[in-house]
Backbone as a chain_set.jsonl record, in Angstrom:
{"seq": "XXXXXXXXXXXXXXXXXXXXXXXXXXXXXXXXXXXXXXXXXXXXXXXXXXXXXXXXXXXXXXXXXXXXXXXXXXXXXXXXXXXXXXXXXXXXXXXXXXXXXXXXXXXXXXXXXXXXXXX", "coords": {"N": [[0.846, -1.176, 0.0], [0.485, 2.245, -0.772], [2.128, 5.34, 1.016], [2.058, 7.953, 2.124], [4.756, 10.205, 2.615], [6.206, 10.869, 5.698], [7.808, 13.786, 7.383], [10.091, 13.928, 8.639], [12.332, 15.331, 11.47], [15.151, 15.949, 10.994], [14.819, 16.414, 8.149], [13.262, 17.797, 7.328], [11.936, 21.245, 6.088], [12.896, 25.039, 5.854], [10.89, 26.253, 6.601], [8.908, 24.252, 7.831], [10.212, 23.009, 10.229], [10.106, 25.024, 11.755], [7.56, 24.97, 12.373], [7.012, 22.571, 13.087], [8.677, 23.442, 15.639], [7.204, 24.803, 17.111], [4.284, 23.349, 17.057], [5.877, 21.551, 18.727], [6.347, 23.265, 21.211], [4.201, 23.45, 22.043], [2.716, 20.981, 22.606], [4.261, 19.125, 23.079], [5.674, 16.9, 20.869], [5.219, 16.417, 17.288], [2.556, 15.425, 16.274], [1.95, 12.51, 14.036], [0.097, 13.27, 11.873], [0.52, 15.538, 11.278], [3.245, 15.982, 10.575], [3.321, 14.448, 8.151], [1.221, 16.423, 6.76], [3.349, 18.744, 6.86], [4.788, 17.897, 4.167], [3.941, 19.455, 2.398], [5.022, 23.1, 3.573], [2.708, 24.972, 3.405], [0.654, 23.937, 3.992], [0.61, 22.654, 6.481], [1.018, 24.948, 7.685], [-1.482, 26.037, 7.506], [-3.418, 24.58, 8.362], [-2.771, 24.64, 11.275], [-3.284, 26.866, 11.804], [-6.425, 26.876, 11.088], [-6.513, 25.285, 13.319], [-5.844, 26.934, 15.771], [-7.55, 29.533, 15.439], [-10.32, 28.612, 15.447], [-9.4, 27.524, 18.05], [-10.081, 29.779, 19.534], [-12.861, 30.837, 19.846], [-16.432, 29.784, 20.716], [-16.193, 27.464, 22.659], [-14.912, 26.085, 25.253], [-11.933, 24.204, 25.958], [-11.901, 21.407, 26.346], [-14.581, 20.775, 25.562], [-14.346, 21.202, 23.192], [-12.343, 19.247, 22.861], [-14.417, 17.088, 23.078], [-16.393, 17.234, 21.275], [-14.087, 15.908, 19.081], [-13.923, 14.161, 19.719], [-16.092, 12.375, 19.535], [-16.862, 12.829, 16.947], [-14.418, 11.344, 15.788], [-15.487, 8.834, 16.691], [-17.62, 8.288, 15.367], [-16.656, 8.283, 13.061], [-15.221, 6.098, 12.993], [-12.316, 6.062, 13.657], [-9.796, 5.085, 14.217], [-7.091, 6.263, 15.033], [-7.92, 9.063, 15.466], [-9.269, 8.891, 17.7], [-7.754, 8.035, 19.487], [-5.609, 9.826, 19.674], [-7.01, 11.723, 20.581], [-8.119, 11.333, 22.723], [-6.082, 10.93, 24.843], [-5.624, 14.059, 24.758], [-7.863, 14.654, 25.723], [-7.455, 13.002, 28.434], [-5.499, 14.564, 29.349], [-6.188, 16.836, 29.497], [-7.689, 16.618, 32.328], [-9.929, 14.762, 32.082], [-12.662, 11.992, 32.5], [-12.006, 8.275, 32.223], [-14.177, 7.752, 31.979], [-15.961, 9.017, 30.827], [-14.522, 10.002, 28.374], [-14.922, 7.406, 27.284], [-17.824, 7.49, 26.821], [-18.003, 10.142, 25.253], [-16.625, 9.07, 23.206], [-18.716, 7.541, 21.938], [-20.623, 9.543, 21.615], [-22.117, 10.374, 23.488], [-22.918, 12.254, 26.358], [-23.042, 13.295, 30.501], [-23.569, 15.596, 31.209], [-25.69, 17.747, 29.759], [-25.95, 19.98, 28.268], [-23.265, 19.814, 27.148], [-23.935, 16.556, 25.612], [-25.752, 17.95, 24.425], [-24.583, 19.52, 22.1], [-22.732, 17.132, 21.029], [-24.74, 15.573, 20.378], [-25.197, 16.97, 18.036], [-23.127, 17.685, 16.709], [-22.662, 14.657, 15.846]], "CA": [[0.0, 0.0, 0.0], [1.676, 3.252, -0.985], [2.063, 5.694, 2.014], [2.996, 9.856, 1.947], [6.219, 10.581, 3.684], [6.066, 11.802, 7.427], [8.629, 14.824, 7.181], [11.246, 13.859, 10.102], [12.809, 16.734, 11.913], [16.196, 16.287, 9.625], [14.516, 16.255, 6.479], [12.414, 19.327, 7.001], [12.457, 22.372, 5.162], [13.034, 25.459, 7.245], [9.386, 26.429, 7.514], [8.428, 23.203, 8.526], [10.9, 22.879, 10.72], [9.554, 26.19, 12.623], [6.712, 25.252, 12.606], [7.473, 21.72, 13.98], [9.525, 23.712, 16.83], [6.09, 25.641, 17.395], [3.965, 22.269, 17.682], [6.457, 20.822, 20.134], [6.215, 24.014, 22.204], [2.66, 23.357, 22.474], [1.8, 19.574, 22.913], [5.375, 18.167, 22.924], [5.731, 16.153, 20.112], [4.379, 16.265, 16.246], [1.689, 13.892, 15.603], [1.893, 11.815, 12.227], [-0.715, 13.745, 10.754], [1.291, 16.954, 11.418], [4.606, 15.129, 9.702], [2.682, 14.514, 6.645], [0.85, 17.969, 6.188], [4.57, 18.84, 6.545], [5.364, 17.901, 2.376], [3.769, 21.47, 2.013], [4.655, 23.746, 4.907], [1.355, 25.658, 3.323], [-0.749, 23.229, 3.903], [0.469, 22.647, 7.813], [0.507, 26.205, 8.108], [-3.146, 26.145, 7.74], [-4.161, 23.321, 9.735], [-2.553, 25.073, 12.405], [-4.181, 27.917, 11.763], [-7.591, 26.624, 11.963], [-7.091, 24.732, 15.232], [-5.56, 28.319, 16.341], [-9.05, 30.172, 15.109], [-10.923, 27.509, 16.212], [-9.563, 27.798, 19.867], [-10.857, 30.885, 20.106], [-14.442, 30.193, 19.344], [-17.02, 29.979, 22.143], [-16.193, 26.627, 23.182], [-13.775, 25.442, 26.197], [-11.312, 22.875, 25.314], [-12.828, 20.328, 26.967], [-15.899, 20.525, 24.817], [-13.835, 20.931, 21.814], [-12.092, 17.314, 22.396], [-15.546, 16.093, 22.996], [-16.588, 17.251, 19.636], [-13.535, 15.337, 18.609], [-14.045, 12.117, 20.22], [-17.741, 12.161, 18.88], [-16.765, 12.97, 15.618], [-13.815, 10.28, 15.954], [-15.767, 7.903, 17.134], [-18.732, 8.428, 14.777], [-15.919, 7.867, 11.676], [-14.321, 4.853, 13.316], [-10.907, 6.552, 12.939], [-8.941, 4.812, 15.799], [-6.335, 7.463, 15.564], [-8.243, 10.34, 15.608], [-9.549, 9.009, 18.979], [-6.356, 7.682, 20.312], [-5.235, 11.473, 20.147], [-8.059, 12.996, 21.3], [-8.402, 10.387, 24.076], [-5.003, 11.158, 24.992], [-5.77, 15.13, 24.887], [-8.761, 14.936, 26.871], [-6.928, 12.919, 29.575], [-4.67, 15.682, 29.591], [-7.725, 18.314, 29.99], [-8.704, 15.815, 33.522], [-11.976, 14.216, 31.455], [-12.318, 11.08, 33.075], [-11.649, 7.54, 31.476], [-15.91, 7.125, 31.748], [-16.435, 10.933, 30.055], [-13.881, 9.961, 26.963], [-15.406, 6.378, 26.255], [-18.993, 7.921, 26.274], [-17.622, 11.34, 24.509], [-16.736, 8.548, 21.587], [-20.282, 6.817, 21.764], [-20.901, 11.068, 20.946], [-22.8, 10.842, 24.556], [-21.878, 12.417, 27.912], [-24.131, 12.806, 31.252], [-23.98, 17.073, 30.742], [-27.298, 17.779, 28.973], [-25.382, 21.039, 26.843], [-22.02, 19.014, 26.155], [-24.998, 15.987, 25.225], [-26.499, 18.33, 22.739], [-23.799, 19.742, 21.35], [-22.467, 15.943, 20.66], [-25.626, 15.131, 19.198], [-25.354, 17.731, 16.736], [-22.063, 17.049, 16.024], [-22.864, 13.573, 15.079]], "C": [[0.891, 1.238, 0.0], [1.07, 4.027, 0.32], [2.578, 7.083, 1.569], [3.747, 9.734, 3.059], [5.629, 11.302, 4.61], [7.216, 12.522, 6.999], [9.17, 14.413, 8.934], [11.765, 15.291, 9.856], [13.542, 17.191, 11.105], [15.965, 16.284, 8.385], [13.689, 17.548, 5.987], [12.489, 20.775, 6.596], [12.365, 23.222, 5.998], [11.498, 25.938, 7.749], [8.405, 25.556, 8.271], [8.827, 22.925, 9.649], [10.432, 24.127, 12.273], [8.381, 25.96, 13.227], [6.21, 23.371, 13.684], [7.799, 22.658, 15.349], [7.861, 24.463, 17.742], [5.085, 24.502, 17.869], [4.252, 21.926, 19.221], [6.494, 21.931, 21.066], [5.034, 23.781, 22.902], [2.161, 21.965, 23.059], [3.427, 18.464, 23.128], [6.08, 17.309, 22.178], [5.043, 16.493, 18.54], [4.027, 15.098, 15.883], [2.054, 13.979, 14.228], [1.536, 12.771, 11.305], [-0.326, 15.308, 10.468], [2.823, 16.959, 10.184], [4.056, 15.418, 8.413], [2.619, 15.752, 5.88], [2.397, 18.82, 5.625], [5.434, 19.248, 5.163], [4.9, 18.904, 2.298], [3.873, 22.05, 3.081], [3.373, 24.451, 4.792], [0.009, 25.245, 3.951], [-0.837, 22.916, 5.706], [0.628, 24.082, 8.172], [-1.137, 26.578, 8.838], [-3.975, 25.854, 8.574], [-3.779, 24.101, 11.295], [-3.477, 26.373, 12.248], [-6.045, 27.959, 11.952], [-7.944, 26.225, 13.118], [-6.645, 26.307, 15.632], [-6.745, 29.052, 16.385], [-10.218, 29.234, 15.908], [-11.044, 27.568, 18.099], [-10.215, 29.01, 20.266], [-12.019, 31.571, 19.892], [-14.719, 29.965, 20.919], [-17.267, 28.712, 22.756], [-15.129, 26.277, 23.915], [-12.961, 24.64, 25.307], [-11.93, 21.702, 25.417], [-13.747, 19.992, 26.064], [-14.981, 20.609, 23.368], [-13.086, 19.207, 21.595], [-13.297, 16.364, 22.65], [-16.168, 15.701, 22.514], [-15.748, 16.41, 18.693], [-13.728, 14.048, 18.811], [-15.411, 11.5, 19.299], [-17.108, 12.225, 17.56], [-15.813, 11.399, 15.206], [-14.342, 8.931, 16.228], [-17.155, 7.539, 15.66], [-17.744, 7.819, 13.27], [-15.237, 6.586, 12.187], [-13.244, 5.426, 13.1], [-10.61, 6.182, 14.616], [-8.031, 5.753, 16.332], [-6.197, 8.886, 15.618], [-8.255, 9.573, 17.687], [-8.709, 8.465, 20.065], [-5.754, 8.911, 20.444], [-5.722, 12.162, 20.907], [-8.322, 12.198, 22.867], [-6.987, 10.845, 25.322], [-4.849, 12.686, 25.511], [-6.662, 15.256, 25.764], [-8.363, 14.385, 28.159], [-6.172, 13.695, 30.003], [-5.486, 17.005, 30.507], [-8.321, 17.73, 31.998], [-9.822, 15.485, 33.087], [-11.335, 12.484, 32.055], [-12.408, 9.961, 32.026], [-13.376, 7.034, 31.078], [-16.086, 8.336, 30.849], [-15.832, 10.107, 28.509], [-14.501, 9.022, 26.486], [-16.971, 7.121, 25.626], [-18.868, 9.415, 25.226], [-17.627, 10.628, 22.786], [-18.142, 7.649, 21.172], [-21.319, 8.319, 21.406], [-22.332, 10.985, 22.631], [-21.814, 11.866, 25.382], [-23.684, 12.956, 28.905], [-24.479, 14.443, 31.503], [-24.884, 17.493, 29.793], [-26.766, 19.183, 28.198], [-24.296, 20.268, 26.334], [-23.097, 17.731, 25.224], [-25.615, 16.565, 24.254], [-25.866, 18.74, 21.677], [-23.116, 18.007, 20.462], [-23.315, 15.406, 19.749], [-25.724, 15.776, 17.853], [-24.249, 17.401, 15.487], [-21.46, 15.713, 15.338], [-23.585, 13.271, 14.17]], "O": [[1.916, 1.28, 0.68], [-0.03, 3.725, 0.784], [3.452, 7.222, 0.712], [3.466, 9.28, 4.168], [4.758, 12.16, 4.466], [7.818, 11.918, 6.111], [8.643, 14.631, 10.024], [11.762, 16.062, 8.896], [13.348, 18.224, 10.465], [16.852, 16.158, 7.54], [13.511, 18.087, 4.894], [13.469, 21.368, 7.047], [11.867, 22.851, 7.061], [11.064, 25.978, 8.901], [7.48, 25.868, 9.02], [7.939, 22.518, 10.398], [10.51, 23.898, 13.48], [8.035, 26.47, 14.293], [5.396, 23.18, 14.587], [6.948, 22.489, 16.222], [7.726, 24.474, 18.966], [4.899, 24.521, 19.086], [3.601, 21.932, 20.266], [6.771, 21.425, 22.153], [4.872, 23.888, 24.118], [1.272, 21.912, 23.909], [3.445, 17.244, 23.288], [7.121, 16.866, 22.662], [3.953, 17.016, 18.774], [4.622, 14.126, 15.417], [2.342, 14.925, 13.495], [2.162, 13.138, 10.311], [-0.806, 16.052, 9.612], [3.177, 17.75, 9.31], [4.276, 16.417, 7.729], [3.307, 16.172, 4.949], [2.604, 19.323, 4.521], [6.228, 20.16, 4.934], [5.808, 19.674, 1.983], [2.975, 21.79, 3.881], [2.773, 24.652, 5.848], [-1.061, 25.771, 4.257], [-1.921, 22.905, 6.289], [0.2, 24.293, 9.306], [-1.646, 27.028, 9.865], [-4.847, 26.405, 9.248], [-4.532, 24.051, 12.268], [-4.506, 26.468, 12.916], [-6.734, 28.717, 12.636], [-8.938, 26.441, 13.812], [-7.698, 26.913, 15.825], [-7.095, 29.289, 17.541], [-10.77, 29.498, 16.976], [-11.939, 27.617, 18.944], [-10.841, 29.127, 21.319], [-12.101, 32.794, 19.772], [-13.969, 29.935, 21.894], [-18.324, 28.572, 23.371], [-14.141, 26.093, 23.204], [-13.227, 24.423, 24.125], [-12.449, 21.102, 24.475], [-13.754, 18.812, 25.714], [-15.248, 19.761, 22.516], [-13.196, 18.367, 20.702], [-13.249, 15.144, 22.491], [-16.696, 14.592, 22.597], [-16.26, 16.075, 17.625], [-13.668, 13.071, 18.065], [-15.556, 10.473, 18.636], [-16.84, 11.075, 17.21], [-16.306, 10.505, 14.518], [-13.644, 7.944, 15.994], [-17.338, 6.406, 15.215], [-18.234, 6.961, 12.535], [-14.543, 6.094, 11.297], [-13.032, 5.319, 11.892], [-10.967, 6.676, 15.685], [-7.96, 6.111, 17.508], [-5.239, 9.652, 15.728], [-7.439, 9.791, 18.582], [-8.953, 8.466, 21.271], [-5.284, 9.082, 21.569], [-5.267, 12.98, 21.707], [-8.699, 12.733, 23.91], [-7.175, 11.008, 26.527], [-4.137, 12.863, 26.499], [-6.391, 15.987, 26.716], [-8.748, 15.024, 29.138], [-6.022, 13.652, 31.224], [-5.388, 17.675, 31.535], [-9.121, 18.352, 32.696], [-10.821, 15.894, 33.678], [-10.209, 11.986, 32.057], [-12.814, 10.325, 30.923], [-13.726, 6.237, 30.207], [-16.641, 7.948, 29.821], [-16.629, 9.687, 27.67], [-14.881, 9.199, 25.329], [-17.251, 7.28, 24.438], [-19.801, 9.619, 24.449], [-18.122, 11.046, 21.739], [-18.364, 7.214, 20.042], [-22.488, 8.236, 21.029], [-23.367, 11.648, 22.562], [-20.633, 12.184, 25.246], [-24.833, 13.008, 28.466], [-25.592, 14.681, 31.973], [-24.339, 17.489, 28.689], [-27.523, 19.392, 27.251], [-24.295, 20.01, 25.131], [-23.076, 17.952, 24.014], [-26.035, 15.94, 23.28], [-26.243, 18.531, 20.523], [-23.147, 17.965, 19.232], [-23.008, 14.902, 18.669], [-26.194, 15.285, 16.827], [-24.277, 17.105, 14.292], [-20.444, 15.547, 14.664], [-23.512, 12.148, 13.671]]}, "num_chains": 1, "name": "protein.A"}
């Protein structure tokens, strides 16, 4: 099965490379799907740029990885919700909140509607 190159640190061009260093300031590490975007720094420019816009939208974090899990969970994408599972344990969401977050429930009757919508 053919595969797109992950952009390792030493292989990265310098805007990638910046923007790698900018990642790892933030979360510690660049996920895969960060690597990839990478082959165009334009294109991970962006992505960052919408989660950036995005954060500052009228939703907590919290509720934003809950939107993710739901959504994640709703596509079967294991490694969306192995991230986001990962991020929301970070946030303190408990290990009962994240499974039901990916079943696009939870036992908060606004996070609950928002989930439903988002599924």
């Amino acid at each position: 099965m053919a595969r797109i190159t992950q952009v390792s640190d030493t292989a990265a061009s310098p805007e990638a490379a910046a923007l790698f260093t900018a990642i790892k300031g933030k979360i510690g590490m660049v996920p895969n799907l960060y690597r990839v975007a990478a082959n165009q720094p334009a294109v991970l420019a962006g992505m960052l740029g919408l989660n950036e816009s995005l954060s500052r939208g009228g939703f907590d974090a919290r509720t934003r990885e809950a939107i993710a899990l739901a959504v994640a969970g709703a596509n079967a994408c294991d490694y969306c919700a192995s991230a986001h599972a990962t991020i929301s344990a970070g946030l303190k969401v408990t290990p009962v909140a994240i499974d039901a977050h990916l079943k696009g429930r939870s036992d908060d009757p606004r996070t609950g509607a928002i989930l439903a919508l988002a599924t």
